[in-house]
C-alpha positions as CSV (number, residue, x, y, z in Angstrom):
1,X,129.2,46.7,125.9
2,X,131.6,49.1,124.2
3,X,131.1,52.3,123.3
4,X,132.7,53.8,119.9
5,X,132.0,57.3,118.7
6,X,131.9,58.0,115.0
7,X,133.8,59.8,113.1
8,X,131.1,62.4,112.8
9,X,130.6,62.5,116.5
10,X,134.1,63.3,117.3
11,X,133.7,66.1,114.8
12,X,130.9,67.1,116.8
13,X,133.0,66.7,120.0
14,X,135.5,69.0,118.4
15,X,133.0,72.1,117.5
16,X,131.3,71.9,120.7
17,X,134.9,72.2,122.7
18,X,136.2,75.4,119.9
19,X,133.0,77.0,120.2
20,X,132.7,77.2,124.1
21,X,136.4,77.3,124.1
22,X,136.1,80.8,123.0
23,X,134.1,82.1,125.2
24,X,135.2,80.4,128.6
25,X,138.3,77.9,128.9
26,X,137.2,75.9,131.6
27,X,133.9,75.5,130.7
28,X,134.7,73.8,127.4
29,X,136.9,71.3,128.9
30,X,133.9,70.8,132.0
31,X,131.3,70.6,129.0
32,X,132.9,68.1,127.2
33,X,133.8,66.2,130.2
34,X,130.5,65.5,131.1
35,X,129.3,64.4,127.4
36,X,131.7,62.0,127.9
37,X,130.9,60.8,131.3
38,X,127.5,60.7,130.3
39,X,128.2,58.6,127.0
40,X,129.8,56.3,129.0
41,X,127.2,55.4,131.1
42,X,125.7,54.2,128.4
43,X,128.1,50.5,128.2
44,X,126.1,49.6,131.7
45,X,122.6,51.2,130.3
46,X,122.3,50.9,126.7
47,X,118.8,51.2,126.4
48,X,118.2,53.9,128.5
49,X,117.9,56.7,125.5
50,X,114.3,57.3,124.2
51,X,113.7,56.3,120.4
52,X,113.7,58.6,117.6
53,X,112.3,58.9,114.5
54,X,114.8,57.2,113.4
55,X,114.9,53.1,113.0
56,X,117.2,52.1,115.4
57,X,118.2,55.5,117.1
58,X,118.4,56.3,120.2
59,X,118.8,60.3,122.0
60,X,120.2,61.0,125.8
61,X,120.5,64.1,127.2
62,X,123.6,65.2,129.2
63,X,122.0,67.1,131.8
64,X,123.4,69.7,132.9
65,X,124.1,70.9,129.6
66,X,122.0,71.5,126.7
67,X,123.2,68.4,124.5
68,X,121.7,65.1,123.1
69,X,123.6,62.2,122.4
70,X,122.3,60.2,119.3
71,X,123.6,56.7,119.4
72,X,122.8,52.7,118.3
73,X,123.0,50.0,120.1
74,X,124.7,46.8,117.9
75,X,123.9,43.8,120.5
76,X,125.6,41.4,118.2
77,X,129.2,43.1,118.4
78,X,128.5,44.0,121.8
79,X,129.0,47.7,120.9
80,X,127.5,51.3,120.9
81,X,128.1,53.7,118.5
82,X,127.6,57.3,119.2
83,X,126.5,59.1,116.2
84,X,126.2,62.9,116.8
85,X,126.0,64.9,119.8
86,X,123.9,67.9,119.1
87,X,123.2,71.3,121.0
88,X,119.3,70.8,122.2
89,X,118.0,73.9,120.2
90,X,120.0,72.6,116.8
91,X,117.6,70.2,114.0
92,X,117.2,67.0,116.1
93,X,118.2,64.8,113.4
94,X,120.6,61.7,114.0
């Protein structure tokens, strides 16, 4: 499977990288660089997020790092689509 990040999660990407980016160079670009490791994993392990409230919605954490991935998992175009990636303490909505 594929992954594909929304255009929403991108923007998410973005805010994470400028808000730790001001505080501590190198630790934005590490942060970052591990939500996207981690997101990858998921094209060998798509189902390994827990379910949300959500239909259809699935969270993983990065570990290491406060943040949740929300994503889907589309069998039928062999695809998953990250939705958000949200700090652990912000709403948990998808």
């Amino acid at each position: 499977m594929r992954v594909r990040w929304s255009e929403s999660s991108l923007s998410d990407i973005d805010d994470i990288f400028s808000y730790i980016h001001e505080r501590n160079r190198t630790a934005a670009v590490a942060v970052v660089e591990r939500i996207k490791a981690v997101a990858g994993l998921l094209q060998d392990f798509p189902e390994v997020g827990h379910l949300t409230d959500e239909p259809g919605v699935r969270m993983f954490p990065t570990v290491r790092y406060p943040y949740l991935i929300f994503y889907t998992v589309n069998p039928a175009d062999a695809e998953i689509v990250i939705l958000h990636v949200r700090h652990g303490a912000q709403e948990p909505r998808p």
